[in-house]
KOLDOBA-843025 format. One record per residue (C-alpha): residue number from 1; residue in one letter; x, y, z. Coordinates in steps of 0.25 Angstrom, whole numbers, plus 5000, padded with zeros to 4 digits. Example, Ala and Ser with C-alpha at 12.3 -4.5 7.8 and 13.67 -1.06 7.14 Angstrom:
(1 'A' (5049 4982 5031));
(2 'S' (5055 4996 5029));
//
This chain:
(1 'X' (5116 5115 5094));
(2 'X' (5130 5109 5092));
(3 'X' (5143 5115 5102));
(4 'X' (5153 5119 5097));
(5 'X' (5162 5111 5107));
(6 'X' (5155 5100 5099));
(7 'X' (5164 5092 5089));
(8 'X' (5152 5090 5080));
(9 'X' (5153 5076 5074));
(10 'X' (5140 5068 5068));
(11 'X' (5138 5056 5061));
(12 'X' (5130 5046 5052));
(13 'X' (5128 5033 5055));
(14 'X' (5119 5027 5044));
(15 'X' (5117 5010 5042));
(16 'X' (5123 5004 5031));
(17 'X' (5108 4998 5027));
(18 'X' (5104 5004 5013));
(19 'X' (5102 5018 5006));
(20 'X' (5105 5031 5014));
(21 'X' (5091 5036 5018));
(22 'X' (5089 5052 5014));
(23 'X' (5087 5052 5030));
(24 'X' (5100 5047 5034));
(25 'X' (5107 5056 5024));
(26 'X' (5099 5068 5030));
(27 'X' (5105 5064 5043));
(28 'X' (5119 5064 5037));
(29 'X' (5115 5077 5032));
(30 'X' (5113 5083 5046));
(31 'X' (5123 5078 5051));
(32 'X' (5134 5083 5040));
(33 'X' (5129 5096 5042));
(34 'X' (5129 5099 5056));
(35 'X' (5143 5092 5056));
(36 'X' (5147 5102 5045));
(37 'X' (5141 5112 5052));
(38 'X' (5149 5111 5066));
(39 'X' (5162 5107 5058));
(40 'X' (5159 5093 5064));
(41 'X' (5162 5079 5059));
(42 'X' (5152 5071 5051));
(43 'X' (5153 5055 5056));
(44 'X' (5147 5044 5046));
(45 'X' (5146 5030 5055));
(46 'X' (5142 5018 5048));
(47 'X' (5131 5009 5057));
(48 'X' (5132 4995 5053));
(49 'X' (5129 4989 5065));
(50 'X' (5118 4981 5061));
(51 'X' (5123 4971 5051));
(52 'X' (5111 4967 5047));
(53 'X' (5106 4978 5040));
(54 'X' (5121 4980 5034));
(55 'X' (5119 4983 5016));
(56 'X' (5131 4982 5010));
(57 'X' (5136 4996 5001));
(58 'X' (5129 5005 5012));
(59 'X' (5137 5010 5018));
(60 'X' (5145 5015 5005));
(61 'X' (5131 5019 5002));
(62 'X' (5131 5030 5012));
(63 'X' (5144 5036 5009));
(64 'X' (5141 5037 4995));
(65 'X' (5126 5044 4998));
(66 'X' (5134 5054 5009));
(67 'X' (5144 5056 4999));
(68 'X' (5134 5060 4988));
(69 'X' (5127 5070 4999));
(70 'X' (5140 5076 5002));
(71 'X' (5139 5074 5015));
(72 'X' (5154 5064 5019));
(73 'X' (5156 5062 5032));
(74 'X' (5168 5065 5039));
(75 'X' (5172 5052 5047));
(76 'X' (5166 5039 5042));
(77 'X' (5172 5023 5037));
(78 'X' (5176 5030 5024));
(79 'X' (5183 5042 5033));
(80 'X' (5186 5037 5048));
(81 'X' (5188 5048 5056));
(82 'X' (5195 5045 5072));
(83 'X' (5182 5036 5075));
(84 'X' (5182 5025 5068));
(85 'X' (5177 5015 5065));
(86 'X' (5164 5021 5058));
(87 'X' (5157 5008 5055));
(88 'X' (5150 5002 5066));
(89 'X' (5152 4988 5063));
(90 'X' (5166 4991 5065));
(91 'X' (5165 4997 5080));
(92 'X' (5160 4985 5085));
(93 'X' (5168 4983 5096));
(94 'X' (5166 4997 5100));
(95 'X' (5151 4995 5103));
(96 'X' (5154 4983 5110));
(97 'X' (5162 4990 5122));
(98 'X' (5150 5000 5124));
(99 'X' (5140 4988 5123));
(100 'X' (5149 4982 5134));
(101 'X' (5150 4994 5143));
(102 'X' (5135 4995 5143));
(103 'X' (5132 4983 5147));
(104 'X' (5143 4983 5160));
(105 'X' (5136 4997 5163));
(106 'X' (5123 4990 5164));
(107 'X' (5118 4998 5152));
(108 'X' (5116 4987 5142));
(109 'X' (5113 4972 5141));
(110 'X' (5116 4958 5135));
(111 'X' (5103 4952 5130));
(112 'X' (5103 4939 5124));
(113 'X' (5088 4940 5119));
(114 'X' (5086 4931 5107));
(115 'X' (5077 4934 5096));
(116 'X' (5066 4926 5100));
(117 'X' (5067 4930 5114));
(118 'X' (5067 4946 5109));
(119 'X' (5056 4939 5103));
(120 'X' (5048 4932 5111));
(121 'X' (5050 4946 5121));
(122 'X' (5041 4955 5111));
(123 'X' (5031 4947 5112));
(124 'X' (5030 4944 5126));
(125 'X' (5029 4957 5129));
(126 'X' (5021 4963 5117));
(127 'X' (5008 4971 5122));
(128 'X' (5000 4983 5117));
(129 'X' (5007 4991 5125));
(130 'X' (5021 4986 5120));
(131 'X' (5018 4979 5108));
(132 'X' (5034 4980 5104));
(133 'X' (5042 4976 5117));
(134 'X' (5055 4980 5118));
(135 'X' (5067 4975 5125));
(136 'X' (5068 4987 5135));
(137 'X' (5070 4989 5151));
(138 'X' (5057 4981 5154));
(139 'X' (5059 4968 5144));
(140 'X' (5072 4967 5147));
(141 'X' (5072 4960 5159));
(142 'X' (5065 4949 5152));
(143 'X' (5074 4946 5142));
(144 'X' (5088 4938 5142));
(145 'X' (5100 4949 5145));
(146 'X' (5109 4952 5154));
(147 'X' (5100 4959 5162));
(148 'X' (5092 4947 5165));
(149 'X' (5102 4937 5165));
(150 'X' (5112 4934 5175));
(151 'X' (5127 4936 5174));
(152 'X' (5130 4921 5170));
(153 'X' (5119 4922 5161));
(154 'X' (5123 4932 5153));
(155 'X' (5140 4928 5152));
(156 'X' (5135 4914 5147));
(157 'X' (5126 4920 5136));
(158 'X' (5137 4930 5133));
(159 'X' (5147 4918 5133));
(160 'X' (5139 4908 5126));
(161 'X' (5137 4918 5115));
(162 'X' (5123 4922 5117));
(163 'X' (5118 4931 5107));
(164 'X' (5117 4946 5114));
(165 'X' (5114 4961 5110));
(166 'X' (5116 4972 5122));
(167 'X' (5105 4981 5124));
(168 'X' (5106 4994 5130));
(169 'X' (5098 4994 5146));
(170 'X' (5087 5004 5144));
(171 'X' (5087 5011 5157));
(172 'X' (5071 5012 5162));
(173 'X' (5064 5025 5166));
(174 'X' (5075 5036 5160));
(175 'X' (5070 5048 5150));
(176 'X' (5081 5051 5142));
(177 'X' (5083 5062 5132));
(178 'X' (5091 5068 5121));
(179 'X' (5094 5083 5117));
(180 'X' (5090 5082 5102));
(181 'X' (5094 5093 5092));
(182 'X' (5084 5094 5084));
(183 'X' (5071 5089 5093));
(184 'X' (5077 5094 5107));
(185 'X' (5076 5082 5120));
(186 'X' (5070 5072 5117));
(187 'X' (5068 5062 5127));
(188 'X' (5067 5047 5129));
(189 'X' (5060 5037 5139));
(190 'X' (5068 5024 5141));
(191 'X' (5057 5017 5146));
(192 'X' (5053 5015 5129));
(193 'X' (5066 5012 5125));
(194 'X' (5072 4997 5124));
(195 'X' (5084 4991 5129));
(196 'X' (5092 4992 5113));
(197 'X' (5103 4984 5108));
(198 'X' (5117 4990 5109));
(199 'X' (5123 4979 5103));
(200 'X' (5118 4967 5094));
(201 'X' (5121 4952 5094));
(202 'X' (5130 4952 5082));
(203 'X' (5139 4964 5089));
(204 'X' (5136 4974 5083));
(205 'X' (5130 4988 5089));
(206 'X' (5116 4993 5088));
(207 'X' (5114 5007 5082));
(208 'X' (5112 5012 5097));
(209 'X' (5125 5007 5103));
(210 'X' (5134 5011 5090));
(211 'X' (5129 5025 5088));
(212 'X' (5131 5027 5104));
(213 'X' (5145 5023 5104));
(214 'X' (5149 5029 5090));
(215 'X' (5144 5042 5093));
(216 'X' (5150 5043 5106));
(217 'X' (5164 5039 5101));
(218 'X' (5164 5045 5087));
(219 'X' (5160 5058 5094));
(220 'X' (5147 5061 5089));
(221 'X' (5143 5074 5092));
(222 'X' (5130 5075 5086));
(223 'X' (5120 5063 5081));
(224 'X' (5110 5066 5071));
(225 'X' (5099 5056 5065));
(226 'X' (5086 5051 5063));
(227 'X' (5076 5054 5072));
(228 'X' (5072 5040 5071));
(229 'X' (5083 5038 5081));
(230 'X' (5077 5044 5090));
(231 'X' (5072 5032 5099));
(232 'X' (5085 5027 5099));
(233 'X' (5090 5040 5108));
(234 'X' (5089 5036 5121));
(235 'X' (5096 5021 5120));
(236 'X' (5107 5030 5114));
(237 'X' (5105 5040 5124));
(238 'X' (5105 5031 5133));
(239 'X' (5120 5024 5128));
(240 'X' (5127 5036 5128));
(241 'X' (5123 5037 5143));
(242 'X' (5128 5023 5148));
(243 'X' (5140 5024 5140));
(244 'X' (5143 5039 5147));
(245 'X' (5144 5046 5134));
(246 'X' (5134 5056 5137));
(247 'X' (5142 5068 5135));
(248 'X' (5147 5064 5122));
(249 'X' (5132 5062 5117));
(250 'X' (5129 5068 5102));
(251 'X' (5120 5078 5100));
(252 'X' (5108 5073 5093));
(253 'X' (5098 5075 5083));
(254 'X' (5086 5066 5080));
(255 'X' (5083 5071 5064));
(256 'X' (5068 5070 5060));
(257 'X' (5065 5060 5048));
(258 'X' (5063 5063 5033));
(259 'X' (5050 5059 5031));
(260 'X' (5042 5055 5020));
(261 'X' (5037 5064 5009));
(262 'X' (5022 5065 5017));
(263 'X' (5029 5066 5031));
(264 'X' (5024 5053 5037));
(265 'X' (5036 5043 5041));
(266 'X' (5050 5044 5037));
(267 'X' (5054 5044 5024));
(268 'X' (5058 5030 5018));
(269 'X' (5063 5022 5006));
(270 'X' (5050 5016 5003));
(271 'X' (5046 5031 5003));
(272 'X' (5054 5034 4991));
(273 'X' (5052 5023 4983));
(274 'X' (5037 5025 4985));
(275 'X' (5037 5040 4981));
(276 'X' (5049 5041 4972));
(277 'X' (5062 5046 4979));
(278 'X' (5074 5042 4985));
(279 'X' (5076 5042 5000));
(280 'X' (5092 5038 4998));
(281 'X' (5104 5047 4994));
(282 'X' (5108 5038 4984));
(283 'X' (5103 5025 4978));
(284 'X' (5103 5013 4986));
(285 'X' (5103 4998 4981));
(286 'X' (5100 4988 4992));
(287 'X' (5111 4976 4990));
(288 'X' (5102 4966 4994));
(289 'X' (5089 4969 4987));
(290 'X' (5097 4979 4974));
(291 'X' (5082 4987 4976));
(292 'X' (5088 5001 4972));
(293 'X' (5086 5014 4980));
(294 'X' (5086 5028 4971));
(295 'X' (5094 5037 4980));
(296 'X' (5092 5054 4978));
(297 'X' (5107 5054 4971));
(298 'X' (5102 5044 4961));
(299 'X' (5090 5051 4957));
(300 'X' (5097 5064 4955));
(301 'X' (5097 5073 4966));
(302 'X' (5109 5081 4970));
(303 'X' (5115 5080 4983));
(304 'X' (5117 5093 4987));
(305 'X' (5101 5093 4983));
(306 'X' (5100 5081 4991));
(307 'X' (5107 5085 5003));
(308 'X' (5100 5099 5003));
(309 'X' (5086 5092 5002));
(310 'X' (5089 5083 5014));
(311 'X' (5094 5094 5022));
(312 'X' (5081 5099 5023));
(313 'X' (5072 5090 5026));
(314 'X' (5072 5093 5043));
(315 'X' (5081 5104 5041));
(316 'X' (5080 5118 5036));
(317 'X' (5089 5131 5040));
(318 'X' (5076 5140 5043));
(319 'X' (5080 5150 5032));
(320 'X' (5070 5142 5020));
(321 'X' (5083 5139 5012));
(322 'X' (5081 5126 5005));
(323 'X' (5093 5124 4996));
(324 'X' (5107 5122 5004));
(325 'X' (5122 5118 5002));
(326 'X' (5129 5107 5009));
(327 'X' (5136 5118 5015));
(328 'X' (5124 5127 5018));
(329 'X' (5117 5117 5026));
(330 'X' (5128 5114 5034));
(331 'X' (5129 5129 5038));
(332 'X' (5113 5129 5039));
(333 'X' (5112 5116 5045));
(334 'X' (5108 5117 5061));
(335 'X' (5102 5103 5067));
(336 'X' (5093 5111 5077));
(337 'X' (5085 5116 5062));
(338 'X' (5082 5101 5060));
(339 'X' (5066 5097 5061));
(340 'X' (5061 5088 5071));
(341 'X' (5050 5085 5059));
(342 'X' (5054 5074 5051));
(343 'X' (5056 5080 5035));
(344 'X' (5046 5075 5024));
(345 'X' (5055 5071 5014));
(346 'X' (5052 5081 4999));
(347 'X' (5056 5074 4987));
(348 'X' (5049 5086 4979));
(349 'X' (5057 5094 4985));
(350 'X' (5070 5086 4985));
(351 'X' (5069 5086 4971));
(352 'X' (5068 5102 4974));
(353 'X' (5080 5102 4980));
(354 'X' (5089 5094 4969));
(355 'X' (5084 5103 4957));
(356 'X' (5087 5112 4965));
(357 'X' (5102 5109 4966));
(358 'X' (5101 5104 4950));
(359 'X' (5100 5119 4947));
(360 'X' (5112 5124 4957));
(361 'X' (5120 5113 4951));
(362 'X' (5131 5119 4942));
(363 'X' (5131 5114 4926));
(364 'X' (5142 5106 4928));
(365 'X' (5137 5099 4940));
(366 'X' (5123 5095 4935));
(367 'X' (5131 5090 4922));
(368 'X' (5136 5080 4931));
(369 'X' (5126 5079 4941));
(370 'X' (5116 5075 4929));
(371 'X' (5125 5067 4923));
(372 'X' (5123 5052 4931));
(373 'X' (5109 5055 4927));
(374 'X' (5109 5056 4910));
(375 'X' (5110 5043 4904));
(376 'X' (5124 5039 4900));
(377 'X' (5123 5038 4886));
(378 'X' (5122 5053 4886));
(379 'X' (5134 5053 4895));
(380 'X' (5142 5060 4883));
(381 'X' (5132 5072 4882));
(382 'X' (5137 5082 4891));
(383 'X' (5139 5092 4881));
(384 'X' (5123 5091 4878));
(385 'X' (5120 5091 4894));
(386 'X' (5128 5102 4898));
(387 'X' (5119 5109 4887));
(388 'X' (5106 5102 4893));
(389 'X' (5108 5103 4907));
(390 'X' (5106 5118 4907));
(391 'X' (5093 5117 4901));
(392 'X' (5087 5107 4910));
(393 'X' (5093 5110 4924));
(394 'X' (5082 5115 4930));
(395 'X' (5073 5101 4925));
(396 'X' (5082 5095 4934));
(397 'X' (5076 5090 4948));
(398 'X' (5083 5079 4949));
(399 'X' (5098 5075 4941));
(400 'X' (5089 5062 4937));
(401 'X' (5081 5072 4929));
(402 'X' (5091 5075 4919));
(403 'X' (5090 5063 4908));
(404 'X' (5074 5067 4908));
(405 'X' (5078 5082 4906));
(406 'X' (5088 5080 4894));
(407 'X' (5087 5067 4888));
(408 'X' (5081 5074 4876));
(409 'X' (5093 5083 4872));
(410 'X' (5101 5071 4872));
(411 'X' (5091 5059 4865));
(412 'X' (5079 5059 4858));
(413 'X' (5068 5059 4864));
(414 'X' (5062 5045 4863));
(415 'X' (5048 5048 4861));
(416 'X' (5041 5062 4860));
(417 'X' (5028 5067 4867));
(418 'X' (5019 5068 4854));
(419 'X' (5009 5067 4860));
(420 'X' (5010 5080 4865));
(421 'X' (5013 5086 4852));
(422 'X' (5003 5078 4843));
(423 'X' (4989 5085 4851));
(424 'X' (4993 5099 4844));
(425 'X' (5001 5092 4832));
(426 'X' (4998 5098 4819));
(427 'X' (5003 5099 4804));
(428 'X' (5008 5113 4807));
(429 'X' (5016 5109 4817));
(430 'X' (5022 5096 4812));
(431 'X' (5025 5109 4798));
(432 'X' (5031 5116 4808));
(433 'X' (5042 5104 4814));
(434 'X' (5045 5100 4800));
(435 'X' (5049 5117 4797));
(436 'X' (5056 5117 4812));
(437 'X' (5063 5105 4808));
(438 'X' (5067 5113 4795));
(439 'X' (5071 5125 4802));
(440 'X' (5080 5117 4812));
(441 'X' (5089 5111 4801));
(442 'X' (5092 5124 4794));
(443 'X' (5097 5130 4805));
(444 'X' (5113 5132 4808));
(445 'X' (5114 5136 4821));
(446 'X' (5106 5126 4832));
(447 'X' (5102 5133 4846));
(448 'X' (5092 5135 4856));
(449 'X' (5090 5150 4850));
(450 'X' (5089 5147 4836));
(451 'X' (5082 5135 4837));
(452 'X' (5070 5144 4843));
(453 'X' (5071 5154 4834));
(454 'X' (5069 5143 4822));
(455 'X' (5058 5137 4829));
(456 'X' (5051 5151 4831));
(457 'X' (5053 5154 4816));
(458 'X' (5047 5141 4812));
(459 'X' (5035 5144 4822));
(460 'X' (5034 5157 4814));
(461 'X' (5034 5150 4799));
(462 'X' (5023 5142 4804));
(463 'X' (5014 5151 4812));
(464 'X' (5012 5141 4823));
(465 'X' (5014 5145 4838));
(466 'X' (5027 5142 4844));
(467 'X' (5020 5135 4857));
(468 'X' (5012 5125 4849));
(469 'X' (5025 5118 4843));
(470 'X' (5036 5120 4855));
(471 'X' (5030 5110 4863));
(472 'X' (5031 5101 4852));
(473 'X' (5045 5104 4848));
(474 'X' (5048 5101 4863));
(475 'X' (5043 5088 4863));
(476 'X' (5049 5083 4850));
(477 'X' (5062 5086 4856));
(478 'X' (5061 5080 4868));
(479 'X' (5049 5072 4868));
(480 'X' (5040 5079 4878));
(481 'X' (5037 5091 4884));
(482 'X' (5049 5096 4894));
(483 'X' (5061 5100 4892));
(484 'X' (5072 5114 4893));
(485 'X' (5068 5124 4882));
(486 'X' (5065 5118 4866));
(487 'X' (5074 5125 4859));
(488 'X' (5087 5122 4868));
(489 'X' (5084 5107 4868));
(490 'X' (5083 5108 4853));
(491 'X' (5096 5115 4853));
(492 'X' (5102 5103 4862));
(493 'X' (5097 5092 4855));
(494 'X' (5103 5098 4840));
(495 'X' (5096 5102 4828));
(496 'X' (5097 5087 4824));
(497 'X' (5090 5081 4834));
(498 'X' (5079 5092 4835));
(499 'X' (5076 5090 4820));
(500 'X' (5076 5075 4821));
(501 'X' (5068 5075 4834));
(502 'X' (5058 5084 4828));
(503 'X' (5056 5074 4817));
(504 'X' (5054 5063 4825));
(505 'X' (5043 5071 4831));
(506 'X' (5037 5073 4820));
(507 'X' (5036 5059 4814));
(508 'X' (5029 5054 4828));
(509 'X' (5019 5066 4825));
//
């Protein structure tokens, strides 16, 4: 679906409002891949037309959460390639003169609606059958613009400094449609879409007039994104038309939502918060409010475990395979195999995924990986972790799981389970602890396999099952019922500290 006479170039064009949605970094995803794919170029364009809505550190923000992902772009404000500038803010000018040109062509408008006037036209006009008005081809002519003003009207306001926006003339009666790559034509009526602002009173371009005009002159070849963007098609099919860059339109691709865990809506923060996950790459701390947002990179997930589980929610490659590399999926990856479905979102079996990788991840690696996640007091201990890490790798679904995993071979527990010792508790198993304590401190050599075979021998002396005193040994060496083997966590801690932590078990039974 892509020529090869095609210079394949894409791009990103996220807000710099807050935290990088799991959605938007899908949609970086797709496009990094079918940009690697076509030995194309992958654009990242910053869109911070709207003032307004302007959070200070976000956009650093996103360069650090692409960064994690592996996923850099090629041409950006920290790497300009021939078209810059790749902030918005800064292209100003360049919106203006296409603004301009639309307006002589008759294709656009001044309109010098105030507030209260935009106002006071919604409610005019409210009925059951159009209970949201809308500034469109039939309200227009009852609104202050230079379609309804005369000549000498409009040059005094514009002179006098009137405040003004230009919106785009919506032609009446005219079906236009595009040639999606995932969902095939789609086609839109004009008579239902509204006259949009191109350009706003403070100067600044609307999403629709900028992303027009950027594609066109930053050579787009291909524009993927939300489908929520859908509606906004024909006002940018529409542009492309009256400014006579038909031929150079992208090719484009409306991707379905990821969606919440049941299936109904589109996935949100408030979804996370409510059910316990992340829905950002990495943590986000609002500047205004400091309310803090737990990203997936924070918690402990991977990010080639992340990047793989994104990869698959509205994609697959048709052969079941589940686990990929970077460089697998951009040799797999083929836009015409994304879903028009939108994805329900798997925490479950995101988690999958990341234990997943935990396991592939070479000694050395995980050390490091693990390491943000041990408390740093124990920072020193990476004699003992090396040892550990082997024994609990496969407890590991997230790299957060790591202090739960191994705290005991590094402190004391700080209180035991008794409880689950005391319902079976006896005098002939507190005889056989004070001989087990006994037994450990004559022996001269301390491992796993002679710390068993001690352990059997006393079992023996005392003629008491094996099972009935392992659970308990467990527990007074760790203080309840889970970790790796006994008798490797015995030989971890040193004869020491499983002598004196037997001991303090046996004064709290």
């Amino acid at each position: 679906m892509c020529s090869m006479n095609t210079q394949v170039r894409v791009r990103f064009a996220p807000s710099p409002t807050g935290g990088l949605h799991i959605g938007g970094v899908r949609t970086v995803l797709f496009n990094y891949l079918f940009a690697k794919k076509h030995k194309g170029t992958f654009v990242l364009r910053i869109e911070d037309t709207d003032q307004s809505r302007f959070v200070a550190g976000a956009e650093e923000y996103i360069f650090q959460c692409l960064a994690w992902c592996g996923l850099n772009p090629d041409e950006s404000v920290l790497k300009p390639g021939e078209y810059a500038p790749y902030r918005q803010s800064e292209r100003k000018a360049i919106y203006w003169q296409y603004a301009q040109q639309l307006i002589a062509q008759g294709h656009a408008y001044y309109a010098f609606d105030t507030p209260e006037e935009l106002e006071k036209m919604r409610e005019q006009h409210k009925s059951e059958q159009n209970p949201t008005p809308q500034y469109n081809h039939s309200l227009r002519k009852h609104m202050r613009n230079s379609l309804t003003m005369s000549e000498q009207e409009v040059a005094a306001a514009l002179t006098n400094n009137t405040p003004f926006v230009i919106r785009l003339k919506v032609p009446e009666n005219r079906l236009l449609s595009l040639q999606d790559m995932i969902r095939g034509e789609v086609t839109f009526d004009t008579n239902l879409v509204d006259d949009k602002v191109l350009l706003k009173a403070d100067g600044m371009p609307t999403y629709h007039l900028a992303v027009v005009v950027d594609d066109y002159l930053m050579k787009i070849s291909h524009a993927f994104r939300g489908e929520e963007w859908l509606p906004s098609a024909p006002i940018h099919l529409l542009l492309w038309e009256y400014l006579g860059w038909q031929d150079a339109m992208p090719q484009w691709a409306h991707l379905p939502l990821i969606l919440k865990p049941d299936g109904h809506g589109k996935l949100s923060k408030r979804d996370g918060d409510r059910l316990g996950f992340p829905v950002f790459a990495m943590n986000w701390e609002d500047p205004k409010t400091k309310e803090l947002n737990k990203g997936f990179k924070e918690i402990g997930f991977l990010p080639e475990a992340f990047i793989n589980m994104l990869a698959l929610l509205g994609w697959n490659d048709g052969s079941g395979q589940e686990l990929f590399s970077l460089d697998e999926l951009i040799q797999q990856f083929d836009i015409s195999r994304v879903h028009k479905g939108g994805a329900k979102f798997d925490y479950e079996k995101a988690k999958w995924f990341n234990h997943q990788y935990i396991q592939k991840l070479e000694h050395s690696a995980l050390l490091e990986a693990v390491s943000p996640f041990v408390p740093s007091a124990f920072h020193g201990e990476t004699k003992l972790m090396e040892r550990v890490l082997p024994l609990i790798k496969d407890r590991l679904t997230l790299l957060s799981d790591i202090w739960e995993q191994s705290h005991f071979f590094f402190t004391n527990p700080e209180k035991i389970d008794t409880e689950a010792i005391q319902s079976k508790w006896d005098e002939a198993k507190k005889a056989f602890y004070v001989s087990l304590i006994n037994a450990f401190e004559q022996m001269s050599t301390w491992n796993e396999a002679a710390i068993e075979a001690t352990f059997n021998d006393v079992v023996a002396n005392h003629a008491i099952k094996k099972g009935e005193v392992m659970l308990p040994f467990r527990i007074m060496l760790v203080g309840g019922k889970f970790g790796p083997g006994v008798f490797a966590i015995a030989d971890l801690i040193t004869k020491e500290n499983c002598i004196k932590r037997i001991q303090n078990a046996l004064q709290q039974l």
